[in-house]
N, C-alpha and C positions, 0 to 999 in steps of 0.2 A: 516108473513111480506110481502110485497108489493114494487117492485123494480121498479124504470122508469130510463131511461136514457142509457149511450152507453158501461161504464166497463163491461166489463164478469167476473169482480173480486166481486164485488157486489153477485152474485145469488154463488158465492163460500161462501161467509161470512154469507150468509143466509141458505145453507148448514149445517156449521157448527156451527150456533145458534140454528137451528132445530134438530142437534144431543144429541146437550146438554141439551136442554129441554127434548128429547126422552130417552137421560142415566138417567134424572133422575124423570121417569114414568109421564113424561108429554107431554100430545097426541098432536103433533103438526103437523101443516101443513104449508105451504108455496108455493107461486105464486110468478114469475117472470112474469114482468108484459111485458118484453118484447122477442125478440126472443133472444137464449143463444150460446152465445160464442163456441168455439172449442174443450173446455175441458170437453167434455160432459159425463164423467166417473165421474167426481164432481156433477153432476148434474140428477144422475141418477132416481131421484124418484119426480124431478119436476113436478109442473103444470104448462104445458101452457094453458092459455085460449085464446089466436090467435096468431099466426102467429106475426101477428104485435100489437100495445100497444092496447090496448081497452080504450074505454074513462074511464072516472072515475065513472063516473054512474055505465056501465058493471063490474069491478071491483069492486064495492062499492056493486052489488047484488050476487057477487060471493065471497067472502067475507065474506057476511052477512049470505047466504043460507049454510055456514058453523057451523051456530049460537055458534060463537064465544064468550068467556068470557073476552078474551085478542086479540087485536090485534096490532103487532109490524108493524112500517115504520122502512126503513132502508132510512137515510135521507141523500142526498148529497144539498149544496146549489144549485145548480141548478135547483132542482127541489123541493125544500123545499115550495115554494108555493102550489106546485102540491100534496104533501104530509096533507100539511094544510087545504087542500081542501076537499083532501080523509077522515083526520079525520071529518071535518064538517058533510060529507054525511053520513058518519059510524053511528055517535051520533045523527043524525036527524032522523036516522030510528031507532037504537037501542041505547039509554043513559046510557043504562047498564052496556055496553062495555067501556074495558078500554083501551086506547088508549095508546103505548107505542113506544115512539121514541129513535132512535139511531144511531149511525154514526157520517161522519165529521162534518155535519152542527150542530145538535144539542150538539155534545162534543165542539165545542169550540163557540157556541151559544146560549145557554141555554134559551137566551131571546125567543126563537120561541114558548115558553111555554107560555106567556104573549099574544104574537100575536093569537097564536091559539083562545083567547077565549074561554076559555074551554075546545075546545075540543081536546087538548093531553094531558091526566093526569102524566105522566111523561115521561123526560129524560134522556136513559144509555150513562152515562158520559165514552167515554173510551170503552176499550175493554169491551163486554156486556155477554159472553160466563157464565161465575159462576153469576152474579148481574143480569141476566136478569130473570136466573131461579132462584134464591133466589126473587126476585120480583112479578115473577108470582104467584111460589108457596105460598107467602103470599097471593096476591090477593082469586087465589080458594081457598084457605083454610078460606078464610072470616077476616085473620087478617089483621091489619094493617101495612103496609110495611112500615112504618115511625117509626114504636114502635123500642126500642132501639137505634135509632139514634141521635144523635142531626143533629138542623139546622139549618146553616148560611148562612147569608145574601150571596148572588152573589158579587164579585167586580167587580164594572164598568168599559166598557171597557176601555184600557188604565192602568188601574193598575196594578203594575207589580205584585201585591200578585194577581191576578186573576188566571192567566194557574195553580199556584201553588195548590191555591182551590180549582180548577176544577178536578187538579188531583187526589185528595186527597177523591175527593167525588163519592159516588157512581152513583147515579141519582138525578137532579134535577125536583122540584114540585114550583106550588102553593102557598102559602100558605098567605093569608091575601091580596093581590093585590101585592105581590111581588116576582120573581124567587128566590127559597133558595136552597140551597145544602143539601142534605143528604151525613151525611156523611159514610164511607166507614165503614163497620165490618169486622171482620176475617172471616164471612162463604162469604163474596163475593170475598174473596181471591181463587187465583186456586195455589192448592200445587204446589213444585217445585220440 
């Protein structure tokens, strides 16, 4: 995953999406794309690549020089442009790559899947810790991460069955020129 912006709660939640991917034998890495907060015992196996943000270019070859199969944005609107960007340059050098979004902007935006143009194949709806590694692990394993699910339509914004949809689902895609919902299964639940 790839962070821009001013929380130091962010490269914490990135943290711990990269642990869950690692409990469950899936080799991950993660860059903070900027410099890190005070709580530097959460953050003890980061990569900085400077001091301060790198443009996106630099990021986008560093990244890439990881020859990545997956790579997550962790998405705030503020810089959800900047995210959509990153995916552009990601897919213009490597198409293979799948692009995974997550966080505030895309949980209660889904539409940025549309805007993207392609280039974000999906977004973790909600908390992404079990559904992000049930997602990838589909992807390496060559299946399809839609299998098993059904998919419904987005409601538009202003609907009040919308947030309820949203939560209900796991990650939204694509699908025909429209944002759909996938919805949720019991392996993207985390025990209690």
């Amino acid at each position: 995953g790839a962070t821009s912006g001013h929380s130091t709660s962010d490269a914490y939640e990135l943290a711990l999406l990269n642990q869950a991917l690692e409990d469950a034998g899936i080799r991950s890495d993660y860059i903070v794309q900027r410099p890190i907060g005070t709580n530097k015992e959460f953050y003890h196996e980061t990569k900085r690549i400077t001091p301060a943000a790198p443009s996106l270019e630099t990021l986008t070859s560093d990244i890439l020089e990881r020859q990545p199969k997956v790579v997550g944005l962790e998405v705030m609107s503020c810089y959800e442009a900047n995210a959509r960007e990153l995916a552009r340059k990601i897919k213009e050098r490597n198409p293979n790559v799948k692009i995974v979004v997550g966080g505030y902007h895309p949980s209660g935006y889904p539409e940025m899947l549309k805007e993207s143009n392609g280039n974000i194949d999906f977004a973790i709806l909600g908390a992404g810790e079990k559904t992000l590694m049930c997602l990838v692990q589909s992807i390496l394993r060559g299946k399809n991460p839609l299998e098993g699910r059904q998919l419904r339509v987005l409601p538009r914004l202003g609907d009040p069955k919308r947030r309820t949809a949203i939560n209900q689902s796991a990650y939204a895609v694509m699908n025909n020129g429209e944002v759909q919902l996938a919805e949720r299964i019991e392996t993207d639940l985390i025990a209690s």
